[in-house]
Structures are given as C-alpha cells and as structure tokens.
VEXDREN-2710 file (C-alpha; in Angstrom, 1 decimal):
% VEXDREN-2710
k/r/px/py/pz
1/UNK/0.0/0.0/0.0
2/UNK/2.7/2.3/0.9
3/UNK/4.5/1.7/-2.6
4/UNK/1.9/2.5/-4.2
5/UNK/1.2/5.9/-2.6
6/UNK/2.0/8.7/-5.0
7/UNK/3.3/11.4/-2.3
8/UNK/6.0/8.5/-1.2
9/UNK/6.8/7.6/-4.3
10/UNK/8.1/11.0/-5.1
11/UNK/11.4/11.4/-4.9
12/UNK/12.6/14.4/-2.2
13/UNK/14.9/16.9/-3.0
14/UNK/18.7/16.3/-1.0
15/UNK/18.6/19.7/-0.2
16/UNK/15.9/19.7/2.6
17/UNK/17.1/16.3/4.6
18/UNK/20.6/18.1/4.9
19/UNK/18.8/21.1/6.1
20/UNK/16.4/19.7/8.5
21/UNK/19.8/18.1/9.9
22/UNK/21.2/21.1/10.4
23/UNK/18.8/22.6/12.0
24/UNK/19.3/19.8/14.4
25/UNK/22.4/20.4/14.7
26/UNK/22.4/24.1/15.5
27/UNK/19.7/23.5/18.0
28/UNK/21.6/21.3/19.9
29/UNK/24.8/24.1/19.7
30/UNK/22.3/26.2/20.9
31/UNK/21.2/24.5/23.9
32/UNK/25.1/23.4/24.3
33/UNK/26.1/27.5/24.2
34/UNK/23.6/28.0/27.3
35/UNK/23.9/25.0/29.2
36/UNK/27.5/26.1/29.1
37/UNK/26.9/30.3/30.2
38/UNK/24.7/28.9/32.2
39/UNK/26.8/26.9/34.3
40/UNK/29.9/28.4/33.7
41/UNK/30.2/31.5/32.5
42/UNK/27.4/33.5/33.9
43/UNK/26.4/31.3/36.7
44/UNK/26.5/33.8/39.3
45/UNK/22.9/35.4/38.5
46/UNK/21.5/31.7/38.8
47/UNK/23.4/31.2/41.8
48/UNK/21.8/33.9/43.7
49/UNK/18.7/33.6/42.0
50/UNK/18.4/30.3/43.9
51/UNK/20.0/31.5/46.5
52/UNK/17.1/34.5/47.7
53/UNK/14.5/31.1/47.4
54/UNK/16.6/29.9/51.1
55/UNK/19.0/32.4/52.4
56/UNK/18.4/35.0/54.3
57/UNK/20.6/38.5/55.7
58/UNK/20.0/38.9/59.3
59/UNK/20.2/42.5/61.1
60/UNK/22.6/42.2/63.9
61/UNK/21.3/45.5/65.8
62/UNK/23.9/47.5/67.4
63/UNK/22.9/49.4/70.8
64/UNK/22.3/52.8/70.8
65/UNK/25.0/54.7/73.5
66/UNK/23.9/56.0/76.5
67/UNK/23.3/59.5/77.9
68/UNK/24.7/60.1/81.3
69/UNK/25.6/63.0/83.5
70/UNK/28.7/64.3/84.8
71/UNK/28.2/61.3/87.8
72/UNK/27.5/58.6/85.3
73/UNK/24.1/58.9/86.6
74/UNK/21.7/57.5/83.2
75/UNK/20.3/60.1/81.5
76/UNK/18.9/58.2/78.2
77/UNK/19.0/54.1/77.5
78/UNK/17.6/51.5/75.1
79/UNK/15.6/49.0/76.7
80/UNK/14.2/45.8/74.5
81/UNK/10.7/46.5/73.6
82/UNK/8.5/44.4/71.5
83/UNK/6.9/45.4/68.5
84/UNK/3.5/43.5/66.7
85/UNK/3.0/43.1/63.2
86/UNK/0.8/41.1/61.0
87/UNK/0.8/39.4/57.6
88/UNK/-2.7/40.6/56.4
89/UNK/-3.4/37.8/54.3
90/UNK/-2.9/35.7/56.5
91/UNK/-4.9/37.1/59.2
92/UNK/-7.8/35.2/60.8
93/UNK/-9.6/36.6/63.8
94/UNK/-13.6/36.7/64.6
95/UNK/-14.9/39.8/65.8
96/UNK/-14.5/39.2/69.2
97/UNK/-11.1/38.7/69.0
98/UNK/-10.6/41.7/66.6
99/UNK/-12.0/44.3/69.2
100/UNK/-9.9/43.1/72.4
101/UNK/-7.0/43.5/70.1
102/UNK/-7.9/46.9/68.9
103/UNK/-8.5/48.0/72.5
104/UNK/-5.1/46.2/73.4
105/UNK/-3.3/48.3/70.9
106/UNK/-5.6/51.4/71.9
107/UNK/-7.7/51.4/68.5
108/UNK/-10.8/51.7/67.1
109/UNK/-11.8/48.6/65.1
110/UNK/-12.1/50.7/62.3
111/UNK/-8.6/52.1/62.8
112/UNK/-7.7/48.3/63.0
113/UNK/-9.9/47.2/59.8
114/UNK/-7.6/50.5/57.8
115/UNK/-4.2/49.2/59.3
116/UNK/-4.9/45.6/57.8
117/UNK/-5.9/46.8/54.4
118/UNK/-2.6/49.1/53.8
119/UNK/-0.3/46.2/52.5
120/UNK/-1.5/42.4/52.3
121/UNK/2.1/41.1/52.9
122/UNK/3.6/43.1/56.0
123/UNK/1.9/45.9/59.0
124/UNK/3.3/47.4/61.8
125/UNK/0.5/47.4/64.2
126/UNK/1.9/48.8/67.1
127/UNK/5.4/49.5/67.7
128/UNK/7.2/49.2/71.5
129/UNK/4.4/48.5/73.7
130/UNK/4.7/47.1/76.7
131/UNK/5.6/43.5/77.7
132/UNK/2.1/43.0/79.1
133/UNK/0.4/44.6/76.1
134/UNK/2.2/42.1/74.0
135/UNK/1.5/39.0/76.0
136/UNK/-1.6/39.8/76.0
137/UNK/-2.7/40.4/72.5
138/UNK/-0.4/37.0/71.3
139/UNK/-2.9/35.4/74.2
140/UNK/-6.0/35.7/71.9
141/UNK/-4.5/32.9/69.4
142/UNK/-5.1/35.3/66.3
143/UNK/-3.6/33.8/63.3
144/UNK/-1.0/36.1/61.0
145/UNK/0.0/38.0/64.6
146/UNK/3.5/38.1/65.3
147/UNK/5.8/39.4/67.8
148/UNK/9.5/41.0/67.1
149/UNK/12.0/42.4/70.1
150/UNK/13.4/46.1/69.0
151/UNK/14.8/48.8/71.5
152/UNK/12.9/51.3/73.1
153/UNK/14.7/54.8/74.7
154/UNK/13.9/55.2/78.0
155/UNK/14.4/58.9/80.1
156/UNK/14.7/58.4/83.7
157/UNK/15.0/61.9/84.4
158/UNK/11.4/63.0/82.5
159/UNK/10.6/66.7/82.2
160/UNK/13.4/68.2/83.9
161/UNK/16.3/67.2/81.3
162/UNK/14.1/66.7/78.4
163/UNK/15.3/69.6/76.8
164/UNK/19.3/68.7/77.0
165/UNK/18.5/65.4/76.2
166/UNK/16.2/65.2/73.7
167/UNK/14.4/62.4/72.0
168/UNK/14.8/60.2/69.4
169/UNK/12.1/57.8/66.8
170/UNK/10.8/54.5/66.8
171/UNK/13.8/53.7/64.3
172/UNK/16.1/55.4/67.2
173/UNK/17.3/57.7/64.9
174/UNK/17.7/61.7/67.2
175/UNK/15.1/64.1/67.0
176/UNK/16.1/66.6/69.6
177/UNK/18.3/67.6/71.8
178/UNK/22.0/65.8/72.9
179/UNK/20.3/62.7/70.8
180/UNK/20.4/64.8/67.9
181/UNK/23.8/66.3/68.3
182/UNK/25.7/63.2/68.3
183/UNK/23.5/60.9/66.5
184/UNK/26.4/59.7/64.5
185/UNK/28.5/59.0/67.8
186/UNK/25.2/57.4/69.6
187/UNK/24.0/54.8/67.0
188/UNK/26.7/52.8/66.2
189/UNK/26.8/50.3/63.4
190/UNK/24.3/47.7/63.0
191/UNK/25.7/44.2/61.8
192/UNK/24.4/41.5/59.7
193/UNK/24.2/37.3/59.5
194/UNK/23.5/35.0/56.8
195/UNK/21.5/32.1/57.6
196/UNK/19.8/29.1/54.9
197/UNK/15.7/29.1/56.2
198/UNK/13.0/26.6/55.6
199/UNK/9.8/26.9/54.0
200/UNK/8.6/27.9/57.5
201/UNK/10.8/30.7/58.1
202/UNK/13.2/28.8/60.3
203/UNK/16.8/29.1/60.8
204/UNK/18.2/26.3/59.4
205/UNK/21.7/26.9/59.7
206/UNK/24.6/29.9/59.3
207/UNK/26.5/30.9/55.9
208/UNK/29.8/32.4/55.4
209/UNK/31.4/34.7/58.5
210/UNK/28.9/37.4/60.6
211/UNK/29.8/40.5/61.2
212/UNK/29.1/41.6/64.4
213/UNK/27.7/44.9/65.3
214/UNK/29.4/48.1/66.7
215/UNK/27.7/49.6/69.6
216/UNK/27.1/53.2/69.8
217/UNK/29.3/55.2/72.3
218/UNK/28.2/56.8/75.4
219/UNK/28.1/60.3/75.8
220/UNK/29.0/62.2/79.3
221/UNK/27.4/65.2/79.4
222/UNK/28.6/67.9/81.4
223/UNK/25.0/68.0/83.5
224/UNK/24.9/67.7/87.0
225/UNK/21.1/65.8/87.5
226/UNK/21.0/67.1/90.9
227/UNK/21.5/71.0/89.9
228/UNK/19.0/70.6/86.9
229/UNK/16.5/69.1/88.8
230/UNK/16.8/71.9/91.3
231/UNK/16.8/74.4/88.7
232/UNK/13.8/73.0/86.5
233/UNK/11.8/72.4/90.1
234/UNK/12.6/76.5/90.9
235/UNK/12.1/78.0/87.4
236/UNK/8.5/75.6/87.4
237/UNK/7.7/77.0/90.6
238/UNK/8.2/80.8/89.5
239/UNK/6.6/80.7/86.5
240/UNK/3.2/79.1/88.3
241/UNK/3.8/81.5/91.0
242/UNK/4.2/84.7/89.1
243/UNK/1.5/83.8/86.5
244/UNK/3.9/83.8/83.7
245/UNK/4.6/82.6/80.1
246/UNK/7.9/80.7/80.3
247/UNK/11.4/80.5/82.2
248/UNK/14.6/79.7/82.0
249/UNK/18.0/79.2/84.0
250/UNK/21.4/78.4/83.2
251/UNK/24.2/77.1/86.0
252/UNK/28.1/77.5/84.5
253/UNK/31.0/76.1/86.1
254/UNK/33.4/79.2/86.3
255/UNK/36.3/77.1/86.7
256/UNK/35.5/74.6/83.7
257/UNK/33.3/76.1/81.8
258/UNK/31.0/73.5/81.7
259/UNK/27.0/73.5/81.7
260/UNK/25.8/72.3/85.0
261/UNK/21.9/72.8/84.2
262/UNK/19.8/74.4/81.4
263/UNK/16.3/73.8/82.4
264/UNK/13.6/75.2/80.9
265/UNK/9.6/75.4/81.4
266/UNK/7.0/74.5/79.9
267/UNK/8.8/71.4/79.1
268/UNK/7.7/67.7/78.4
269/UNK/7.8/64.0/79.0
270/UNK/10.6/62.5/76.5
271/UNK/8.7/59.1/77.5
272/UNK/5.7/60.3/76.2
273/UNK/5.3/62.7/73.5
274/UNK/1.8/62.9/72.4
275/UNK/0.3/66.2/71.4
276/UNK/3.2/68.3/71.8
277/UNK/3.8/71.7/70.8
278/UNK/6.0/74.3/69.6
279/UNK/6.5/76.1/73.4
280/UNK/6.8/72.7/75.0
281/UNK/10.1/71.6/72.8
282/UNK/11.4/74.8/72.6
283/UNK/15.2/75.1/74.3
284/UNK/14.3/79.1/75.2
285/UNK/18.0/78.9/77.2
286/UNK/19.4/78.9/73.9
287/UNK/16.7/79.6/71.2
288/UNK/15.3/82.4/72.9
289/UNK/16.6/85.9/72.4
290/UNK/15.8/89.2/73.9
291/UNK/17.0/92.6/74.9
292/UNK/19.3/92.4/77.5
293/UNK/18.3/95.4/79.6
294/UNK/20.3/96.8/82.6
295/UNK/22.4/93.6/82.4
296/UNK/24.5/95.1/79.9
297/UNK/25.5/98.3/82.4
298/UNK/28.3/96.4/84.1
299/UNK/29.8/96.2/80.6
300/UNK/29.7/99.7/79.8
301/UNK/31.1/100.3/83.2
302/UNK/33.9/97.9/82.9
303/UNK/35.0/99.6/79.5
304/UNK/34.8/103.4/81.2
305/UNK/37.1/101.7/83.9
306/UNK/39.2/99.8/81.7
307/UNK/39.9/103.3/79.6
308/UNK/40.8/105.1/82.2
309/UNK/37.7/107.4/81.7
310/UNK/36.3/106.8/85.4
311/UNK/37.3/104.9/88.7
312/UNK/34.8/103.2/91.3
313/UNK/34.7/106.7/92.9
314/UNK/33.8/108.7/89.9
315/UNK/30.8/111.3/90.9
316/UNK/28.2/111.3/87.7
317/UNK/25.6/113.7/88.1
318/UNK/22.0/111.9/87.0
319/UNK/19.5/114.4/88.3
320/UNK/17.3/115.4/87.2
321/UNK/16.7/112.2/86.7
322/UNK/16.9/112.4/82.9
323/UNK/19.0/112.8/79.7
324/UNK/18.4/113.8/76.5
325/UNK/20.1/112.8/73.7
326/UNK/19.1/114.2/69.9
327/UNK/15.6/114.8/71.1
328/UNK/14.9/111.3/72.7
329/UNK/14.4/111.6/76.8
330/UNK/16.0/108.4/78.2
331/UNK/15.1/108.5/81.8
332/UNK/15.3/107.1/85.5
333/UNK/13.2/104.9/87.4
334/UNK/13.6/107.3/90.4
335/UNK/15.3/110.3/90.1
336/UNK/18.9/109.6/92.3
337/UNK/20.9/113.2/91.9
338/UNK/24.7/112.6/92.2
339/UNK/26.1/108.8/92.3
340/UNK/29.2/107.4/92.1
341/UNK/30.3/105.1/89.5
342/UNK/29.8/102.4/92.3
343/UNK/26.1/103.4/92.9
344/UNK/25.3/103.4/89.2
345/UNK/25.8/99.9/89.3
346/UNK/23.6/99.7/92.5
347/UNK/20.7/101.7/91.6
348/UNK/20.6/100.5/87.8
349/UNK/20.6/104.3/86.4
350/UNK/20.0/104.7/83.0
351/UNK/21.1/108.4/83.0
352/UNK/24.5/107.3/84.7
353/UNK/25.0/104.7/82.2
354/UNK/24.3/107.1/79.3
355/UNK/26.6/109.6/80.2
356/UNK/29.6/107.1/80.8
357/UNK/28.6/105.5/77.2
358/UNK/28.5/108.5/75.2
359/UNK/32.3/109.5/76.3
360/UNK/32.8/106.5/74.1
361/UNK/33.4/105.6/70.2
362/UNK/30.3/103.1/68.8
363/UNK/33.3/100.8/68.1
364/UNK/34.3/100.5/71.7
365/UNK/31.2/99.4/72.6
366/UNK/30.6/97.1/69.6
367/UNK/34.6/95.5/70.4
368/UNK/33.8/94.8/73.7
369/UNK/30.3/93.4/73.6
370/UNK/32.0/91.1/70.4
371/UNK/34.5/89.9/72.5
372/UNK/32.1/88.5/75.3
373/UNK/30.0/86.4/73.0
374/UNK/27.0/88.6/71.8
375/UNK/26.2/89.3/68.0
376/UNK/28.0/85.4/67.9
377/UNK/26.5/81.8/68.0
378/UNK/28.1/80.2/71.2
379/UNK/30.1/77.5/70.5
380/UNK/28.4/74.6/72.1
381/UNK/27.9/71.2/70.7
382/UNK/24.1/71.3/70.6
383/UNK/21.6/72.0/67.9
384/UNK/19.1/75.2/67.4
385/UNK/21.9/77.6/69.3
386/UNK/21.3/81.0/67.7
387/UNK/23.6/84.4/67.6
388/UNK/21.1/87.5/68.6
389/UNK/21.7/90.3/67.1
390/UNK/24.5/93.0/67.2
391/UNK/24.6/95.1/64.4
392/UNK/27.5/97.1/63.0
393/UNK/28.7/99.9/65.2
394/UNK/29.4/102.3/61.9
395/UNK/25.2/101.9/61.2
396/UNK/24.8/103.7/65.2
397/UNK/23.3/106.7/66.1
398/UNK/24.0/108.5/69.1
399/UNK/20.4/107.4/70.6
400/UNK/21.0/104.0/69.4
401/UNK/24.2/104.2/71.0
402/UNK/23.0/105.4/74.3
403/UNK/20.0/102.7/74.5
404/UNK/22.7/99.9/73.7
405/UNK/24.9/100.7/76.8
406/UNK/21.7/99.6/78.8
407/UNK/20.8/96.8/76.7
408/UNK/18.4/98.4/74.0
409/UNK/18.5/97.6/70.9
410/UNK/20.6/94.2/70.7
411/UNK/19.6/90.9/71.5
412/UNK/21.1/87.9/73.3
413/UNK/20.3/84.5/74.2
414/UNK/19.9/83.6/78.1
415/UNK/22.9/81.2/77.4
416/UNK/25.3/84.3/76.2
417/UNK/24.4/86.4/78.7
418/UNK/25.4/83.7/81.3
419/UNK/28.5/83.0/79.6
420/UNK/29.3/86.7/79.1
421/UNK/29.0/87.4/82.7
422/UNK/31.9/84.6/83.1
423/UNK/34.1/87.5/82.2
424/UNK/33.7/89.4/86.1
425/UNK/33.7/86.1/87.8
426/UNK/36.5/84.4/86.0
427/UNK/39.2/88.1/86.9
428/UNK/38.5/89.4/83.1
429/UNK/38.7/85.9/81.2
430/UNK/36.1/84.4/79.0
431/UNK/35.3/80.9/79.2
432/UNK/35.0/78.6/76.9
433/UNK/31.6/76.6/77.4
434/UNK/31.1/73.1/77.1
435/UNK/28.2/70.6/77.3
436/UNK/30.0/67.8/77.7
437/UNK/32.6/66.8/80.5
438/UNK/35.8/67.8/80.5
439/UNK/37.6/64.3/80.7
440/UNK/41.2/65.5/80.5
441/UNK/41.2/68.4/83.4
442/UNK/40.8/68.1/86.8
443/UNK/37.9/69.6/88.7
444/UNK/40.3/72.3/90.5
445/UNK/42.2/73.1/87.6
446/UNK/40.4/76.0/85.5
447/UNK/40.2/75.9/82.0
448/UNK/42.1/78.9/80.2
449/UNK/39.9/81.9/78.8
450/UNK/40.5/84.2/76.5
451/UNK/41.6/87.9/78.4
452/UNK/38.8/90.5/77.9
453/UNK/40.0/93.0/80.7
454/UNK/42.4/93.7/83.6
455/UNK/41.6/91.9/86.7
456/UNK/41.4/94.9/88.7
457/UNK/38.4/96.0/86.3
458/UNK/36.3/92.9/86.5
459/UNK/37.4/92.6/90.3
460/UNK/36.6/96.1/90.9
461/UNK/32.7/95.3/88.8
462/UNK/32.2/92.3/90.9
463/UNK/32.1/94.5/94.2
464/UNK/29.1/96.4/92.6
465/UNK/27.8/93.9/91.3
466/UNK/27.5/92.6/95.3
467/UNK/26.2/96.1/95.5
468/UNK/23.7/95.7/93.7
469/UNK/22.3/92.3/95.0
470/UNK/22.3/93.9/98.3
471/UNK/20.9/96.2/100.7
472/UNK/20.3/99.4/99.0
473/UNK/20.6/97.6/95.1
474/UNK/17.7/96.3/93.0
475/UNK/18.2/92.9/93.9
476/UNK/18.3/91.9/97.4
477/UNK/16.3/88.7/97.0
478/UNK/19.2/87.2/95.6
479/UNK/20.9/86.9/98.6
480/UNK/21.7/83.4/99.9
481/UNK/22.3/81.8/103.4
482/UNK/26.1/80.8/103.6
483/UNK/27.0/82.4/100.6
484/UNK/28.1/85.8/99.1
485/UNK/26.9/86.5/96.2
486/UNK/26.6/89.7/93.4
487/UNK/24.6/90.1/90.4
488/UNK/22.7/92.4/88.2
489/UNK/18.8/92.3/87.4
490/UNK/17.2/93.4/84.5
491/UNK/13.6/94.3/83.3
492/UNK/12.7/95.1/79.3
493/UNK/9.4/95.5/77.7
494/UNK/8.8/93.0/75.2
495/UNK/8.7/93.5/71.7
496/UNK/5.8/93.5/69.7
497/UNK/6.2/94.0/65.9
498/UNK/8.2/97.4/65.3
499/UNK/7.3/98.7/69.1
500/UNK/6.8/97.4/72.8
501/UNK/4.1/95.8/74.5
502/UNK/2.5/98.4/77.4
503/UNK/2.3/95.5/80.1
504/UNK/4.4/92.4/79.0
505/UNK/7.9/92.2/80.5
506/UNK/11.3/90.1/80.5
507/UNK/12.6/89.8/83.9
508/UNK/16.0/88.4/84.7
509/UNK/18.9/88.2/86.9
510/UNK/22.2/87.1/86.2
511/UNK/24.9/86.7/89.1
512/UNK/27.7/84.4/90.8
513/UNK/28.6/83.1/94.3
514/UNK/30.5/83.1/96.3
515/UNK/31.2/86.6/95.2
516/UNK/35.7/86.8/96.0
517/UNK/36.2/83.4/94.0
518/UNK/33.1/82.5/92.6
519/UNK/32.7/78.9/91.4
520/UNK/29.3/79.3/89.4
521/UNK/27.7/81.7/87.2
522/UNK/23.9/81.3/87.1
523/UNK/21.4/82.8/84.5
524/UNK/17.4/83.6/85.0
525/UNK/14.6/84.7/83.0
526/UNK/10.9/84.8/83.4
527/UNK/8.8/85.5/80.2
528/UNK/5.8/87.4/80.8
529/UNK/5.0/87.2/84.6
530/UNK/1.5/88.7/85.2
531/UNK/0.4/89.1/88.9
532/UNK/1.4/92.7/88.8
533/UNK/5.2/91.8/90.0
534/UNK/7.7/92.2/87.1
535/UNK/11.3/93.8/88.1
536/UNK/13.8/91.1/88.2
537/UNK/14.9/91.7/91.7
538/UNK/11.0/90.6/92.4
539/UNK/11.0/87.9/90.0
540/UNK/14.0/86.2/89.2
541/UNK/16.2/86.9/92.0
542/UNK/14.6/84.6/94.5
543/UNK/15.1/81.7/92.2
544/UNK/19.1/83.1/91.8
545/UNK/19.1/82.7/95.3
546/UNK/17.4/79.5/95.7
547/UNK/19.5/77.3/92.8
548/UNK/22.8/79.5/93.9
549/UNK/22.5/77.6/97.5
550/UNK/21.4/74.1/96.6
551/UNK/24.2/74.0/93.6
552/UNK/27.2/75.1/95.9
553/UNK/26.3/72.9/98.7
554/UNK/25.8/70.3/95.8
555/UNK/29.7/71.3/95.0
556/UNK/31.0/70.8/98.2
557/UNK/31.8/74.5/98.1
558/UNK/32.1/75.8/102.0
559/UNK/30.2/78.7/103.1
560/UNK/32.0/81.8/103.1
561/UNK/29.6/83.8/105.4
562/UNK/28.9/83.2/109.0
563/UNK/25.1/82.2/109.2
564/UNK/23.5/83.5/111.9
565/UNK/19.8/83.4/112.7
566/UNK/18.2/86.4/112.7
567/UNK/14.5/88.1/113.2
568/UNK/14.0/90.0/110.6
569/UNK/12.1/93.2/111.7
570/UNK/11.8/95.3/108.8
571/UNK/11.9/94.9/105.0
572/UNK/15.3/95.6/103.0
573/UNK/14.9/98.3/100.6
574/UNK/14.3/97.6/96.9
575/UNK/15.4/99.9/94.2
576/UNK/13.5/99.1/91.2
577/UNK/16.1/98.9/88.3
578/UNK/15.6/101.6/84.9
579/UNK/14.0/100.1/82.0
END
C-alpha cells in the first residue's frame, strides 16, 4: 500500500534532509552555548537567584549609647521592647477577637480594619508597647500576629532634662536635643548574618562569617542631674507662682566652663510625646533671644574703667533724673541726683550709664560686647543655638548708642548672657563653654579663657555687682544663706512688631557666688510674669538665690559667710532697676 502511494513515491529533494539536519544540529549548539553560560560563564545570576529562594541576611542590631551626666548617673538608654506586626493575608480573627486586640493596641476597630488593608504582605501594628500589652494580645490565638524584640529609649530623668537630652524615633534615629547632636557617635553600626531558612521561616543553619555589630558610644554630658533638677523644680515653681509665660536658668562652672543645668519650662515628657507643641520643645535657654536690659550696664562700666575714663569713685551727676540725647528723653526709674560710679551699678541708672557711654566711640562698645559672645552663636555642641543680634557699630546713632549701653536695641540669648557674665567672675577671662565633661582636666584646675579685661576691672565690677544684690541695690532677694553673692537684674518691655508691649515684660537676673572666687555663674529669666510683680529683683532673683545655694552645697563649696539666725524686723529696701 505504501509503494503505491504517489506522495511516497516521489522522490525528495537532497537539499531539505541536509537542512532539517542542520537545524538539528544548531539547535543542539544552541542548547550546548547556554547550558554552558549557564553553568559556567554567567552562573553567578543563577546562583543567587536560587540563593534568595533559602537564604536570608539577618540585622545584627547594634545598641544605641547612653546619655549620662557628669556622675554617670543615666540620662537616656535602650531598653528591648516588642513590637506587633501582622501578615494581612494571613490574618484570621472573629470579631470578638478583633476588638480586644484593637483595644489592646488602643484602637478603634475601624482604625484596625484601615491598618490591615494598607499592604497584604507586612503591618506594623503597634510598635514598642509594653511587655504586658504584647503578651496579651499573642494570648487571643489570632492567626498572622507576630511578635518581634526592638529597642525602646527610655528617660529616667522625664521633664526636667528633656530639653538637654532630647528624644529620638521608633527607628532610634535623634530628633532633639543631645540625641540629635551626636546621632552619628550614639547609633553605632548595626551588623548582619546569613543564615539558609525553611519553607517555615526557620533558621536552618549559618552561611559564610557574621559581622558583628558596633555599639554606639556613650556620651557624658557635662549636666549635673541634681543641679537641673533643682533648677527645672525652681524655674517651674516661679513661672506658676508669678502667673507667667515661660522660664529659664542656666548654671556655669566658672572654673571649667561647663554647663551644669539648662532647664527650661513648659517642658515635656521625653517618655511620652503625644500632642506636643512648639513652646513645649522649645530650648528658650538657647533659642530664645531678647534685649538684655540693665544687664548690659556692668559692661559699659567695665569699658569706662578699663579706659581710664572713670574709677569706682567717679561722681556722675544723674539728676534730674533724665538725659536727653538728639531729642529722645532716656530717663530714671527714680530720680537719684549725684552717684558714684559704684552706685550706678547699684541703683541700675539709665542716666549714669548714658553719660559714661556716650564718652565713648560706637566701636568701643561694639569691640567689647563682640568679645564677650554677643552678635556670635556660642560654641556649644548642641543644635538650634542662635547668635542675637549686634549690628555694626558704623550703622549707630548716638540714641541707638545710648540705648545699647543699657541693653536696648541688641539681643542675646539667656545662654550668652550667662557665659558673658563669666568675664567678672573668672578676673576678666572668657570661658569657653562646654556641654560635655571635661575628661582630660581636673575639677580644681580652671580651664584657660581668653583675656577680655584687667583683673582689677572685672574685680573692681564684681564688688558692685554685690552692691547691687544687696541692701540698697535692685536685687536683694538674691541673697543666699552661707553664701556671698553679686549680680545684676534686669527688666525690658517685650517686643511687639516694630514697638513694645505696654504690660508684657522680661525679667531676669544674672549673678555668681560666692562673690571673692566665685565657682558658678547662674542665669534667670521669666517671660511674661503677670500678677502685677515684674522687676527682676522681684522675680528672678529669688530663684538666683534658691539654685545659687542648693548648687554650691551640691559642689562641696564651704560657706563663706557666717550664718547666723536672725528676726527680721523690717523689710530691706528695693530699688527698682531703669528700663
């Protein structure tokens, strides 16, 4: 039958037999070529092709540093923490079981129901709760709920360093604050293992070498937590008492230069962060900037000293009580007639000030005020530090000049005006500032400053400036039991667009103690107070006073005064200082 079939019996051409076997042939050369980049050639794609279907890179977390004080006392730590997540897919829980978990994680169901629908593969549902919260949402058997250990940063010392310290994320990465300002120093390096898993996720074994993590360093601040709780408790207390906006204070170490407290209020949990604002995270020590007021008087009589233009003893005439200078009327609070150079100082006048200032060149003024730190952002390892304002002394006029020599006109920080009054207490040196411990000094060996003056002048300023803080001066509330001290107090108006507010007011005192080798320099301000009390004798004196005495017996530093007890049968006299 086949024989006989026409289409076999036809006779093919040579031609296509030799082609079909070629095409056989460079099929197989084909297949050959790949098997061969395959396997050899450009096997390394396959290789970890395959490899992604079972091995798996581990995170080794490294630990985040800690944040202590000068004592070693903890200031910030990471604590483990666990964290739930789900796989939404595979989630599988009745209603009951969805709203205990909600309320678990403090949810609405609904807010639970939206959290499952954002990815089908992997949620966060709540991040470092607590070790109860945890155990008992795994309790309610839901299927697709899983459990993984993280670190949490914990602040023992809450409110009252929560603006040195700061705060950091849920991926412990600094938001504020000392965690901020070293972030690179505090976070270390996290390291990494690879391990071969089963279909189940499980480790099945390790591959190839680990790297082990690098831990984050510890940081030592310079913050005693005694002193800044002292100082935060004090400030708190004035502000509430005195009705007022805000507060600061600032502690030095004359000898070091380092920052014992900066405590601010309002202030907030670092444990809890919820609902914060603006005002509550604000650093005013060292964001905040205002005019100085009468603090700046010491400085124009230093200078007047220093030139050789007046002595201690120097008689200015200041009656009548005013002065006017191109058609502006700068006047007293009280009208004083002749005082000595001395009694400027002690009675804060404006007049007195004025005249020694306008005996000067604007670049007198403008040199020494650059020299002590204002016009400049300090240098301080700590983020949101600003520079106030100084302008150039060739754009003064004479008015601008004569409000500038009692702190018109200019602004400063709370933090430069502490460090700037380093200058008297230190015999005419500057101090460099630091927030973090001096490792390589011993406490009784001072840091150098940088000369600003003789130490006759600054010597010679800190008697007034005991004037002044005494009987007879505008701030007699700063004294303290045990302990001489001297300052100078200072009251402004606020600023309110391009003028002043009538009834909202600055008040602060800056002074040191003990007053013939003072070891601290400490720094108030109240913003705003409102229960009809606003001088800074009135206001932030008392608080002087009160952190002066805790901080030095803190120290160790002995009394220099005889303390006696005493009835106190009459009220000291309180010159209210110009503004």
């Amino acid at each position: 039958m086949y024989s006989t079939s026409p289409l076999l019996a036809s006779k093919t051409p040579p031609w296509r037999s030799k082609f079909l076997v070629g095409l056989v042939g460079l099929g197989f050369c084909v297949l050959a070529g790949r098997a061969v980049y395959v396997q050899i050639v450009g096997n390394d794609f396959f290789l970890k092709q395959g490899e992604i279907r079972y091995a798996r890179t581990l995170d080794l977390a490294a630990s985040r540093g800690r944040i202590t004080d000068r004592s070693g006392l903890i200031l910030a730590s990471s604590v483990p923490a666990p964290s739930l997540w789900v796989i939404p897919k595979d989630f599988e829980a009745d209603k009951h079981q969805r709203a205990n978990l909600a309320k678990l994680l403090g949810m609405t169901p609904t807010e639970l129901a939206n959290r499952l629908d954002d990815s089908p593969n992997f949620v966060w549902l709540r991040r470092q709760v607590d070790d109860a919260v945890a155990k008992k949402a795994l309790s309610l058997g839901i299927k697709g709920l899983y459990q993984v250990r993280e670190f949490k940063r914990k602040y023992p010392e809450g409110e009252a360093a929560a603006h040195v310290v700061g705060f950091t994320n849920v991926e412990e990465r600094g938001q504020e604050g000392i965690e901020l300002a070293f972030q690179k120093d505090l976070q270390g390096r996290n390291g990494t293992r690879r391990v071969v898993k089963d279909r189940l996720g499980r480790v099945v074994e390790d591959i190839g070498e680990s790297v082990q993590p690098v831990d984050g360093k510890d940081i030592q601040l310079s913050i005693d937590s005694k002193v800044q709780f002292y100082a935060y408790q004090r400030i708190r207390d004035a502000v509430a008492q005195h009705k007022a906006k805000a507060g600061s204070v600032v502690v030095l170490d004359v000898q070091s230069g380092e920052v014992l407290a900066l405590a601010n209020f309002p202030s907030y949990s670092p444990n809890d962060r919820q609902n914060l604002t603006g005002a509550q995270l604000r650093n005013r020590a060292l964001t905040d900037t205002f005019e100085p007021g009468s603090t700046m008087k010491p400085f124009i009589v230093s200078l007047a000293m220093e030139t050789g233009r007046v002595s201690p003893k120097t008689v200015i005439a200041t009656a009548p009580g005013t002065i006017n200078i191109t058609g502006s009327t700068i006047r007293d609070a009280h009208p004083h007639g002749d005082l000595t150079v001395e009694e400027v100082i002690q009675k804060s006048s404006n007049v007195g000030t004025v005249k020694m200032a306008m005996q000067m060149q604007p670049r007198e003024m403008w040199e020494l005020y650059t020299q002590v730190g204002l016009g400049q952002r300090p240098q301080i390892d700590f983020p949101g530090a600003v520079s106030g304002r100084l302008r150039p002394y060739k754009t003064w006029r004479p008015v601008e000049q004569a409000t500038m020599s009692y702190g018109y006109g200019l602004s400063a920080s709370l933090f430069q005006l502490a460090r700037a009054y380093t200058v008297f207490a230190r015999d005419g040196e500057l101090v460099p500032t630091s927030i973090l411990k001096n490792q390589n000094v011993p406490s009784d060996v001072q840091t150098p400053g940088v000369r600003v003056m003789s130490p006759k002048t600054a010597q010679a300023v800190r008697h007034m400036l005991q004037m002044a803080a005494g009987p007879g001066g505008t701030a007699p509330k700063a004294q303290t039991i045990g302990y001489s001290v001297g300052g100078k107090s200072g009251t402004a108006h606020k600023q309110e667009g391009k003028g002043y507010a009538e009834k909202k007011y600055r008040s602060w005192f800056v002074g040191m103690a003990p007053i013939d080798k003072p070891r601290i320099v400490v720094a108030v301000m109240v913003d705003e107070p409102s229960d009809g009390r606003y001088f800074g004798g009135d206001v932030a004196a008392p608080v002087f006073s009160e952190v002066v005495q805790q901080t030095l017996r803190s120290m160790s530093v002995p009394p220099d005064l005889e303390v006696k007890p005493q009835i106190v049968t009459h009220k000291l006299p309180v010159v209210e200082e110009s503004f």
